[in-house]
Biopython code that builds the backbone (N, CA, C, O; Angstrom):
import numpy as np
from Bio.PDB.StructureBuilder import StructureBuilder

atoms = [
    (1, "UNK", "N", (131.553, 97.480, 87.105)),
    (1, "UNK", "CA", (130.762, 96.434, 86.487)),
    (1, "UNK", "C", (131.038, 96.442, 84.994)),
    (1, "UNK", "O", (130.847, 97.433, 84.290)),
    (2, "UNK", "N", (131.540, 95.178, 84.516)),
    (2, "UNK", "CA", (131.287, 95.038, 83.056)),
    (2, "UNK", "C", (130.700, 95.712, 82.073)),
    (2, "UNK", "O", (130.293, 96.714, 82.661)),
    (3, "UNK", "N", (130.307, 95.844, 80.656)),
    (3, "UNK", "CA", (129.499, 95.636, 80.329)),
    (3, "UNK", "C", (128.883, 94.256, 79.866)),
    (3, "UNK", "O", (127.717, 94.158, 79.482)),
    (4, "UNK", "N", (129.627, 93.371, 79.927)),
    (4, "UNK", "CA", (128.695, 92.036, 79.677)),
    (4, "UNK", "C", (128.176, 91.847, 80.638)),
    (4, "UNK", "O", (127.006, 91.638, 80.318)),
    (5, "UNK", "N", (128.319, 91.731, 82.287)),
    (5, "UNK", "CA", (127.488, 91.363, 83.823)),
    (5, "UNK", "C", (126.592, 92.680, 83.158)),
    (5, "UNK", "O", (125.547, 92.118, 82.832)),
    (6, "UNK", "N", (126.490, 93.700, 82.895)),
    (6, "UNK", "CA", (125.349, 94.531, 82.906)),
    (6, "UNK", "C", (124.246, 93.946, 81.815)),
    (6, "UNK", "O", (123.181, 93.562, 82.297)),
    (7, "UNK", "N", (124.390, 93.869, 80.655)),
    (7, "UNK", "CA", (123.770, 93.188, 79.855)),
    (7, "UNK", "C", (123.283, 91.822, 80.584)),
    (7, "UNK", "O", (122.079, 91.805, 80.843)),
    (8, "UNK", "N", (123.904, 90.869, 80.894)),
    (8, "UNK", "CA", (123.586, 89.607, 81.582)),
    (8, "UNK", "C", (122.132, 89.825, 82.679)),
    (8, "UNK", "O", (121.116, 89.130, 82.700)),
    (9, "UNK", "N", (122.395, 90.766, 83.343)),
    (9, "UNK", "CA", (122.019, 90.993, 84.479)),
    (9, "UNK", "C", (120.860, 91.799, 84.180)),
    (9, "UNK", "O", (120.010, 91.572, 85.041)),
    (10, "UNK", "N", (120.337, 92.892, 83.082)),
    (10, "UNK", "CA", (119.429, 93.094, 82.324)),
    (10, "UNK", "C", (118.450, 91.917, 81.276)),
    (10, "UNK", "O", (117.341, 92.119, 80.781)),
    (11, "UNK", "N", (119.073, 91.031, 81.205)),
    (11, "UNK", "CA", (118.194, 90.452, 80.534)),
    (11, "UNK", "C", (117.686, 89.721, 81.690)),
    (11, "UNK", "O", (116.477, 89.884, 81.856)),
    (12, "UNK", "N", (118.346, 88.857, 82.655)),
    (12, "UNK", "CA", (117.344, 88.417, 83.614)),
    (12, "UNK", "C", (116.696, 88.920, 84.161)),
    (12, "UNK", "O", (115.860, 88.241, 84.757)),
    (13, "UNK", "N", (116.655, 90.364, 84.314)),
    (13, "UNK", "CA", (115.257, 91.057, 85.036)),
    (13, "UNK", "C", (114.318, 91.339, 83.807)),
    (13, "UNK", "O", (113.198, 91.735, 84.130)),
    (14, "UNK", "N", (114.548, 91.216, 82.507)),
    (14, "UNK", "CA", (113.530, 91.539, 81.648)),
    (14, "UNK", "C", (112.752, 89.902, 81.434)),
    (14, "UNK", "O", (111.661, 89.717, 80.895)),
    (15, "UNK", "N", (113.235, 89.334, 81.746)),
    (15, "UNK", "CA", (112.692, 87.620, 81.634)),
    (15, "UNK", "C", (111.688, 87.411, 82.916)),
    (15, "UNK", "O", (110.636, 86.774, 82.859)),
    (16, "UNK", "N", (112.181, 88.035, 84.026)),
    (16, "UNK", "CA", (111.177, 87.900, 84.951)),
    (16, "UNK", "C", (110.024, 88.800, 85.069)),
    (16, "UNK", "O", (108.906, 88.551, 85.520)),
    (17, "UNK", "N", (110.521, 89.956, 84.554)),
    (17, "UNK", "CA", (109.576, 90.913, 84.217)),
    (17, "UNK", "C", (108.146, 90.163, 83.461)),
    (17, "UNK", "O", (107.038, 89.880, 83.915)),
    (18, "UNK", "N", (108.710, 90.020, 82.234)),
    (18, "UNK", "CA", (107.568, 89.325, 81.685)),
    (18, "UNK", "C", (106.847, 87.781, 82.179)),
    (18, "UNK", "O", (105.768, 87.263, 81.890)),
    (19, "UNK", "N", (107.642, 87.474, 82.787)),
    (19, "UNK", "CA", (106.578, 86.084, 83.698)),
    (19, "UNK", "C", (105.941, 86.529, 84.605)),
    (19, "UNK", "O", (104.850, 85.964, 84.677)),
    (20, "UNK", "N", (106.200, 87.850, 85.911)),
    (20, "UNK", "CA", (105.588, 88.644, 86.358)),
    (20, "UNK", "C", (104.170, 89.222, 85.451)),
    (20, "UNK", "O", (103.075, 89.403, 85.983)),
    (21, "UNK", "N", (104.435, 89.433, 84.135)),
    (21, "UNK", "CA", (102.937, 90.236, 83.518)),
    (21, "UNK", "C", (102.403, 89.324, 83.537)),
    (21, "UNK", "O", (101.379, 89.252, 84.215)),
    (22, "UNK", "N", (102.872, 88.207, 82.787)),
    (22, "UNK", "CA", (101.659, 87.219, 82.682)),
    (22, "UNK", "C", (101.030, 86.632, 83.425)),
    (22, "UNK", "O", (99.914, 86.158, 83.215)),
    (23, "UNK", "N", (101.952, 86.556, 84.856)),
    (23, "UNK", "CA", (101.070, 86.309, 86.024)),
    (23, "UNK", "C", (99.686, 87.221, 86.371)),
    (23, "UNK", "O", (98.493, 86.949, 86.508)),
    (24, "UNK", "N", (100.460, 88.389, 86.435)),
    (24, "UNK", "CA", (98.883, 88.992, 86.506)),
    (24, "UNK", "C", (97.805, 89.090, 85.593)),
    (24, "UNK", "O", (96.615, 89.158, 85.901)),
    (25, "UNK", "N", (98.318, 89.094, 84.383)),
    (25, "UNK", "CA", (97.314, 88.965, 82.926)),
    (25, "UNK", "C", (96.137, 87.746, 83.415)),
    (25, "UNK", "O", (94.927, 87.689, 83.197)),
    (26, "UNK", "N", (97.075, 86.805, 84.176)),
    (26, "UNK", "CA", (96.412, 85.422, 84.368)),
    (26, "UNK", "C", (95.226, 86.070, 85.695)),
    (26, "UNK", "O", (94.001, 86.018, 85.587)),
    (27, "UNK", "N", (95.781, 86.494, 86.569)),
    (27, "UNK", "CA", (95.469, 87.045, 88.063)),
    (27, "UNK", "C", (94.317, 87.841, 87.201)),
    (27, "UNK", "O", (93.131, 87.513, 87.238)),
    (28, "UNK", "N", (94.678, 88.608, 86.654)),
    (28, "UNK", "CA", (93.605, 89.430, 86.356)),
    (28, "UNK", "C", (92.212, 88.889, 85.196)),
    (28, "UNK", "O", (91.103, 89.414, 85.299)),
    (29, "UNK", "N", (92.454, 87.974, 84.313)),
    (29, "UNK", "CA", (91.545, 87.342, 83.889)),
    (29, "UNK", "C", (90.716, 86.383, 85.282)),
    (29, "UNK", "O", (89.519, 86.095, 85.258)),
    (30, "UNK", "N", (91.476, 86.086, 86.184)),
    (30, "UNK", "CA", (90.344, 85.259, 87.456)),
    (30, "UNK", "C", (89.539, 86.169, 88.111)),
    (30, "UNK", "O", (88.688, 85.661, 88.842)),
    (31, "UNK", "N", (89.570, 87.334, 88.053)),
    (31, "UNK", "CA", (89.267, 88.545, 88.908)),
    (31, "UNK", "C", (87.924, 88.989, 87.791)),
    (31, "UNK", "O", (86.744, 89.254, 88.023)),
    (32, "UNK", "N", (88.346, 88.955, 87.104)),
    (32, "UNK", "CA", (86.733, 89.686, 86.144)),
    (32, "UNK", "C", (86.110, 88.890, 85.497)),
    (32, "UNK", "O", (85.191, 89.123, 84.711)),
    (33, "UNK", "N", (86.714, 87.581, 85.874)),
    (33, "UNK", "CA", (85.439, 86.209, 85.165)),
    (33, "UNK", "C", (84.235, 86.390, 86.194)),
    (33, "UNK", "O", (84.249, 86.961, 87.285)),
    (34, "UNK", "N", (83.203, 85.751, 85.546)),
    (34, "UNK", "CA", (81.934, 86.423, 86.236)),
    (34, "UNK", "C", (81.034, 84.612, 86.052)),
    (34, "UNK", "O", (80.580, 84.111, 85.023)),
    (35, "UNK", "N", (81.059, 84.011, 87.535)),
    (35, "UNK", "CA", (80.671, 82.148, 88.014)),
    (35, "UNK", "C", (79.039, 82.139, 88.240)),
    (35, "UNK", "O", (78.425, 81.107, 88.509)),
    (36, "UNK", "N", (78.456, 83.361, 88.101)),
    (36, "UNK", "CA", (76.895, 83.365, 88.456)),
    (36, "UNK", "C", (76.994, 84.349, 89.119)),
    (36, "UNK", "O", (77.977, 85.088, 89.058)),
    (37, "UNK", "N", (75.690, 84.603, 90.108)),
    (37, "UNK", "CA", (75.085, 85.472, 90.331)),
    (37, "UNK", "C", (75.976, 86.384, 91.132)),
    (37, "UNK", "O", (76.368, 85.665, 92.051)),
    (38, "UNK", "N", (76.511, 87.586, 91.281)),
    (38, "UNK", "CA", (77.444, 88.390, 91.729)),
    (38, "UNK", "C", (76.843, 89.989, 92.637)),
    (38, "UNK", "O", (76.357, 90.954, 92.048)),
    (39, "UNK", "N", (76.986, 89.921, 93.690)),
    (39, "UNK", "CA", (75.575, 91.262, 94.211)),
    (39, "UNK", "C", (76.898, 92.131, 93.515)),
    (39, "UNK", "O", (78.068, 91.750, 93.471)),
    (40, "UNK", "N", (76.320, 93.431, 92.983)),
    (40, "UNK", "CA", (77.100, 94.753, 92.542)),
    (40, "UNK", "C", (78.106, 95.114, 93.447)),
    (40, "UNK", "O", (79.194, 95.294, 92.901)),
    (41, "UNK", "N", (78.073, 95.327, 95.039)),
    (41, "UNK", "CA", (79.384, 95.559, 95.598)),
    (41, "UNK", "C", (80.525, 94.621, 95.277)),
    (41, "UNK", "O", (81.467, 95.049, 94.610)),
    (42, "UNK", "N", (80.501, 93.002, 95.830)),
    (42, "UNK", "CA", (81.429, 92.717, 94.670)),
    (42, "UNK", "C", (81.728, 92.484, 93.132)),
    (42, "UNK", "O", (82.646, 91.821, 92.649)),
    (43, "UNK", "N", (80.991, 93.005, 92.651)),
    (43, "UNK", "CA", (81.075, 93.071, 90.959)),
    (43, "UNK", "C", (82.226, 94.537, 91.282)),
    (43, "UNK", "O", (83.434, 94.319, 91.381)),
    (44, "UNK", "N", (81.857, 95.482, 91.372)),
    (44, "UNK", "CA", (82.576, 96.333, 91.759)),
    (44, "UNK", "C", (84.008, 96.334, 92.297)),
    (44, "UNK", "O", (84.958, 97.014, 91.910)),
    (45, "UNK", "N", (83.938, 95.135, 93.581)),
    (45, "UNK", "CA", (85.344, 95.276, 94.402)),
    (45, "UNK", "C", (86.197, 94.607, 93.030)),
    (45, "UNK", "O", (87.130, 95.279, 92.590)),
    (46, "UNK", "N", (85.842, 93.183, 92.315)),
    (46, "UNK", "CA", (86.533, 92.481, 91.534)),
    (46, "UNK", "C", (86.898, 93.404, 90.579)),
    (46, "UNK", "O", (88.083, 93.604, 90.310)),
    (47, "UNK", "N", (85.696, 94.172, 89.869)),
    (47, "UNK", "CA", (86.513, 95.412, 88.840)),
    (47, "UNK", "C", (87.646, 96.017, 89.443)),
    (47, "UNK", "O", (88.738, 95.841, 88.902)),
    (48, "UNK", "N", (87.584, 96.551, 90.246)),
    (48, "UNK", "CA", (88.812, 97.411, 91.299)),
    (48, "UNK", "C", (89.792, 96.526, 91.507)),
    (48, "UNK", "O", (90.805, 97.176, 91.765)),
    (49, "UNK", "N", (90.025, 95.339, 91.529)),
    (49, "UNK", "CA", (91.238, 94.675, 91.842)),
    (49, "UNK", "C", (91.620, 94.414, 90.290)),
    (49, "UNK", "O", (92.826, 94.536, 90.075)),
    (50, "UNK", "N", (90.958, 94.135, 89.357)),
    (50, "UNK", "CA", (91.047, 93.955, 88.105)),
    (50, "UNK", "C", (92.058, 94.791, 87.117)),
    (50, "UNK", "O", (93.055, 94.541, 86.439)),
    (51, "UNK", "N", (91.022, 96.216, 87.497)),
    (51, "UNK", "CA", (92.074, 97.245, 87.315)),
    (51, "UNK", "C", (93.257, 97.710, 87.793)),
    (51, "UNK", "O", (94.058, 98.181, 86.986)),
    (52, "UNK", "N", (93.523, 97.670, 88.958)),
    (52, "UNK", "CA", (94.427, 97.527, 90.063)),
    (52, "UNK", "C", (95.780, 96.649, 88.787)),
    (52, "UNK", "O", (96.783, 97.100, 88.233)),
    (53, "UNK", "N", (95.162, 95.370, 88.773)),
    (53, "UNK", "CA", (96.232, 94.660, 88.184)),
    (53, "UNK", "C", (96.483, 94.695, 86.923)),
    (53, "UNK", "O", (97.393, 93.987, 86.492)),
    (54, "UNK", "N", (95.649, 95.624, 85.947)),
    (54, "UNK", "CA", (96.013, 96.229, 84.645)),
    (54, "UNK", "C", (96.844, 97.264, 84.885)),
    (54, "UNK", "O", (97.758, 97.362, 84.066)),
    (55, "UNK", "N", (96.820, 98.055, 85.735)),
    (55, "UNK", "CA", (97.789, 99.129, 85.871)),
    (55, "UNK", "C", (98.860, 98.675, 86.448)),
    (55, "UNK", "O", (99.833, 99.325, 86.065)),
    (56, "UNK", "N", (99.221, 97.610, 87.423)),
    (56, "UNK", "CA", (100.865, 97.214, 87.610)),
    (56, "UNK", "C", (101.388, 96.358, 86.502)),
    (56, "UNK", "O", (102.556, 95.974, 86.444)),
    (57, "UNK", "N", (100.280, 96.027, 85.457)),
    (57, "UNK", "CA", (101.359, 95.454, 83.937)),
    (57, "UNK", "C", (101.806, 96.788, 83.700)),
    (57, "UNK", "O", (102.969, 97.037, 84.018)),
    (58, "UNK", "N", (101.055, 97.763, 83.165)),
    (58, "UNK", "CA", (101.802, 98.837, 82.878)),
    (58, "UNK", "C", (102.472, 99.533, 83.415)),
    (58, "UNK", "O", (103.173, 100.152, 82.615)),
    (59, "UNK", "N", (102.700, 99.856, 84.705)),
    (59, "UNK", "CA", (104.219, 100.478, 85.240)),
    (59, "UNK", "C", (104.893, 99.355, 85.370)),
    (59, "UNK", "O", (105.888, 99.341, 86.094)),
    (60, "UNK", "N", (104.536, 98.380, 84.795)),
    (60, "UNK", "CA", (106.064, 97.050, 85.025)),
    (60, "UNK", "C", (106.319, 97.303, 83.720)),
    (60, "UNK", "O", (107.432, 97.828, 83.726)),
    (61, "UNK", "N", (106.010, 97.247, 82.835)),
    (61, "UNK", "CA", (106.237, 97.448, 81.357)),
    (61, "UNK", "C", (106.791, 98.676, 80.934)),
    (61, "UNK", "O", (107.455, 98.662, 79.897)),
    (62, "UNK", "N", (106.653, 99.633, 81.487)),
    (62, "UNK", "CA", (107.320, 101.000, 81.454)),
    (62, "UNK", "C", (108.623, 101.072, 82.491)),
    (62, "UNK", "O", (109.459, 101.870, 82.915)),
    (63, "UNK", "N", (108.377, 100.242, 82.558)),
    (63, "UNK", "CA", (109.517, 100.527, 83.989)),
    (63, "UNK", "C", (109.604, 100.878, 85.330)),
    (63, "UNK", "O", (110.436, 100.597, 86.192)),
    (64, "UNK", "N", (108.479, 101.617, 85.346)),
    (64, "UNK", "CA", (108.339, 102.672, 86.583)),
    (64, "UNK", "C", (108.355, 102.210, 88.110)),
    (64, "UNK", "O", (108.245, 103.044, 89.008)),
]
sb = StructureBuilder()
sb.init_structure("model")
sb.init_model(0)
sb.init_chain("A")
sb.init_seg("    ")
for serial, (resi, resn, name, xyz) in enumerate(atoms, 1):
    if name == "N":
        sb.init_residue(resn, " ", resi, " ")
    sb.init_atom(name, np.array(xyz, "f"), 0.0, 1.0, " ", f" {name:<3s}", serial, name[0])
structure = sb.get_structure()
């Protein structure tokens, strides 16, 4: 492999990478908006998916 196809081929996964975060940035702002009255188990489950999707920005962002 090249090094230009390697470079090439690195930047398109870093381009999708970041439309990937912001998807969830987005995903995850719908998840902890709060529409009225909410019983605590799901206040809870939505935190847990919330977080859930703060932590796959960051192993997408790290790489991992």
């Amino acid at each position: 492999m090249s090094a230009a196809t390697n470079t090439a081929t690195r930047r398109r996964m870093t381009t999708g990478v970041g439309r990937l975060v912001r998807r969830l940035e987005r995903e995850r702002r719908t998840w902890t908006r709060h529409d009225g009255p909410v019983i605590p188990t799901e206040q809870a489950w939505r935190a847990g998916v919330a977080e859930g999707l703060r932590l796959a920005q960051v192993a997408i962002r790290k790489g991992v």
